[in-house]
C-alpha positions as CSV (number, residue, x, y, z in Angstrom):
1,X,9.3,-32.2,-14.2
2,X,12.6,-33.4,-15.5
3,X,11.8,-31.9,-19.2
4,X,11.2,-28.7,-17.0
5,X,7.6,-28.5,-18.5
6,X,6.5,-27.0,-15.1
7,X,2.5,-26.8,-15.0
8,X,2.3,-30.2,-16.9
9,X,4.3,-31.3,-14.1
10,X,2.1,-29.7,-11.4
11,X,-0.7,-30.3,-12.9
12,X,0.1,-34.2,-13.0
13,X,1.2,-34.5,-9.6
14,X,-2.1,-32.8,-8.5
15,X,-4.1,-35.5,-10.5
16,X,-1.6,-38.1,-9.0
17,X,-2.8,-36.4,-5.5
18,X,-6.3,-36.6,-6.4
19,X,-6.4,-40.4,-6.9
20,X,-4.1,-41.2,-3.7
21,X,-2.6,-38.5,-1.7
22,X,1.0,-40.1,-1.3
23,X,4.5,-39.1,0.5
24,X,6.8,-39.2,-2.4
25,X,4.5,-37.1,-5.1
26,X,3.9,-34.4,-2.4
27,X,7.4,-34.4,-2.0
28,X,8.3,-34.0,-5.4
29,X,5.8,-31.8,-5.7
30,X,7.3,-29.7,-2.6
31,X,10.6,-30.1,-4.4
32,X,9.1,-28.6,-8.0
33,X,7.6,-25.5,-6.2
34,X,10.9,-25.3,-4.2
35,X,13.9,-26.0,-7.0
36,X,11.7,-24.9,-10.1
37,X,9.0,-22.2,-9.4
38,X,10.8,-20.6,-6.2
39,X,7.3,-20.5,-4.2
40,X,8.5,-21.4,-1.1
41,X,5.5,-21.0,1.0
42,X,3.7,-23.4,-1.6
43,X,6.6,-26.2,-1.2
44,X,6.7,-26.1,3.0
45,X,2.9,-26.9,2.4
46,X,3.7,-29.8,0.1
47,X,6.6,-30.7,2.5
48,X,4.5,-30.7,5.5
49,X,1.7,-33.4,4.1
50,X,4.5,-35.3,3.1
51,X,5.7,-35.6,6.5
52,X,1.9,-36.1,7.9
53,X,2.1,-39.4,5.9
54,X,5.8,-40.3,6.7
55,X,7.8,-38.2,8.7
56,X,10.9,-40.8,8.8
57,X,12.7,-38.8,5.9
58,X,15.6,-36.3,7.4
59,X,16.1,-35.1,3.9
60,X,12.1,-34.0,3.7
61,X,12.7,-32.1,7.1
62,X,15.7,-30.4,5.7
63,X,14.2,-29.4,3.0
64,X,10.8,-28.4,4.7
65,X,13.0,-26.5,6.8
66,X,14.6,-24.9,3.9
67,X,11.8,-23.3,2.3
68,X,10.5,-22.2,5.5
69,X,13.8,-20.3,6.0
70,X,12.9,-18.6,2.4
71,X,9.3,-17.3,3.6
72,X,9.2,-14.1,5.9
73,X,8.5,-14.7,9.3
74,X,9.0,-18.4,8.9
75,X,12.8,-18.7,10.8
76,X,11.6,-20.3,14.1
77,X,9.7,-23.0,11.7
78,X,12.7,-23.2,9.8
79,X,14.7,-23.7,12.9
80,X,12.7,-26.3,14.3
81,X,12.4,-28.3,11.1
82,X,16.2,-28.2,10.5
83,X,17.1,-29.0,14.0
84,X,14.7,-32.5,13.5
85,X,16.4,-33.1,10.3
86,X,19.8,-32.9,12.3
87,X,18.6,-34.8,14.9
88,X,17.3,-37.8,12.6
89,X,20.3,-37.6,10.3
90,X,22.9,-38.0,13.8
91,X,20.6,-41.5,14.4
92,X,21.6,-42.5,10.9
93,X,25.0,-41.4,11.2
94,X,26.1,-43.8,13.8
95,X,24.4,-47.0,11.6
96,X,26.7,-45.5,8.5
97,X,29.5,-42.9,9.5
98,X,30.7,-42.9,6.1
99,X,27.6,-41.8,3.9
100,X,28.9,-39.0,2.4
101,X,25.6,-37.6,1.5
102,X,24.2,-37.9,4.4
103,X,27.6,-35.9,6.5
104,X,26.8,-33.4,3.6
105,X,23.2,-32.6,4.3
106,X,23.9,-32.6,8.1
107,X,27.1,-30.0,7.4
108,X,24.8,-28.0,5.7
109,X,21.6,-28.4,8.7
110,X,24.5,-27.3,11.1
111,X,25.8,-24.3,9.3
112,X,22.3,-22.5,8.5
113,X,21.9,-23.4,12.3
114,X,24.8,-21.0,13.2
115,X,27.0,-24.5,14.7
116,X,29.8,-24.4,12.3
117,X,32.0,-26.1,14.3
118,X,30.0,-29.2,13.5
119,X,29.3,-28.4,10.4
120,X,33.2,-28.2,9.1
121,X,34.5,-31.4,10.2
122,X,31.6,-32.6,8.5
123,X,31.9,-31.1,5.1
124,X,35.7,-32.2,5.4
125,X,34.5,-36.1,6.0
126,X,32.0,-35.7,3.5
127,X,34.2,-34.5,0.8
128,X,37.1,-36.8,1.5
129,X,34.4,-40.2,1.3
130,X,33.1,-38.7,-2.2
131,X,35.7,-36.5,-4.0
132,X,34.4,-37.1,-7.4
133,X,30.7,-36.7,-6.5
134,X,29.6,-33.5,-7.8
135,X,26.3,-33.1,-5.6
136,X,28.8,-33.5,-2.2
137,X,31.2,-31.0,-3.9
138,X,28.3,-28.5,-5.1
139,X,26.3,-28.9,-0.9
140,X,30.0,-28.8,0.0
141,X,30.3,-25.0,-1.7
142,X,26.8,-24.4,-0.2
143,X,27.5,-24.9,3.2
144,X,31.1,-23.0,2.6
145,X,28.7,-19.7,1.8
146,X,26.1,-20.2,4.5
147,X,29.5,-20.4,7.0
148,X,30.4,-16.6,5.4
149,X,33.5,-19.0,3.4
150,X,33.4,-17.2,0.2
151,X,37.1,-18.3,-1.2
152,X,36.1,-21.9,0.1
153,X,32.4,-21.8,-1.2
154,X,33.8,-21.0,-4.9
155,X,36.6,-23.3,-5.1
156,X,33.8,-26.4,-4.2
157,X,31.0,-25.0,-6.6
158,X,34.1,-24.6,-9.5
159,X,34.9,-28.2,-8.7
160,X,31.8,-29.0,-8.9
161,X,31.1,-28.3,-11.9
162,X,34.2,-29.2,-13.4
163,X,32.7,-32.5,-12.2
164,X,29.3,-32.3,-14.1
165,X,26.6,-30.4,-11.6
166,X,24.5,-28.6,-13.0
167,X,24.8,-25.3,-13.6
168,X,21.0,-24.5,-13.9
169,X,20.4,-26.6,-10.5
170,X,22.7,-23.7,-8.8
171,X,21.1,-20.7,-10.3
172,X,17.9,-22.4,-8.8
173,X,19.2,-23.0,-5.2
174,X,18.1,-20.2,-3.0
175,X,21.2,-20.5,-0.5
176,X,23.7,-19.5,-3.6
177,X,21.9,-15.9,-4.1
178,X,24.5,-13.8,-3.0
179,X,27.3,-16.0,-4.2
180,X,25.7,-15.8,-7.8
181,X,26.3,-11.9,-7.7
182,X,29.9,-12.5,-7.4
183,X,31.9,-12.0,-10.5
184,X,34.2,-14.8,-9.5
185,X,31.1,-17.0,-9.7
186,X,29.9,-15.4,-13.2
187,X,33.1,-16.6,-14.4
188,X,32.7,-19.9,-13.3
189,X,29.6,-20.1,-14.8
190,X,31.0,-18.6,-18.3
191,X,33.8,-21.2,-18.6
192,X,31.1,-23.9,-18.0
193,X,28.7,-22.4,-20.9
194,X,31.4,-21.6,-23.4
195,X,32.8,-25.7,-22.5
196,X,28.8,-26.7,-23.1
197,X,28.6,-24.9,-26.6
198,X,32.0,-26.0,-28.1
């Protein structure tokens, strides 16, 4: 998976599956079809046997409910899951108030839930805990473009990856379509290429 050698990887995890059905290769799995293939319907299923084996993972919610909110007719699914993930994520917010991660997923459940007056307090805690981690800068942008921020949204993805992110991990994430379009974003993107070849 990590050498992006897709159907080895599927076809490994499905062996893996075959031997002992487990939580954390249908989750990776779920996460292959979702980050890597973009078959969305494929990942929920993943995501969902996941969860029949251990359903004590917020981030397997969110992203169950994420790739339901990318297959049609899916949204009241998608609602529900991202709601749990919120709801489990809150419980582990009051044991750690400061996991920046954690106030960075739950920003980002909030805002695709239409509550962004959670979800901006939370990005601003998030970021402020982990100003040099570039996966809280990049989920930081994210959430900025789900909220309709689109100044905001590309000042955290260009710090991002001024900090290292990835620019093939945003060209896969489904929530950055629009912002991709955007020729402030292709220029961003540009600047990181030419800095990658020199």
């Amino acid at each position: 998976m990590q050498l992006s050698r897709l159907s080895d990887a599927v076809e490994m995890f499905e062996r893996s599956l075959e031997i002992k059905p487990d939580y954390r290769t249908y989750t990776n799995l779920g996460s292959l079809y979702f980050i890597q293939v973009a078959s969305y319907a494929e990942a929920a299923g993943m995501y969902r046997k996941a969860l029949d084996l251990d359903s004590s993972d917020y981030r397997v919610w969110g992203s169950l409910a994420a790739a339901y909110y990318e297959v049609p007719g899916e949204l009241a699914r998608a609602d529900t899951a991202y709601k749990r993930a919120a709801e489990m994520a809150e419980e582990l917010r009051r044991a750690n108030p400061k996991d920046a991660m954690l106030l960075s997923h739950l920003a980002g459940y909030y805002a695709t839930l239409g509550k962004g007056k959670k979800a901006v307090p939370l990005l601003e805690q998030s970021v402020a805990l982990s100003p040099a981690d570039p996966e809280v800068l990049a989920r930081a942008g994210e959430t900025y473009e789900v909220l309709g921020q689109r100044e905001k949204a590309l000042d955290w993805i260009g710090k991002a990856l001024e900090r290292g992110f990835s620019l093939k991990m945003l060209y896969q994430w489904p929530g950055l379509k629009k912002l991709r379009e955007d020729g402030r974003f292709l220029h961003l993107a540009e600047e990181v290429t030419n800095k990658t070849r020199n």
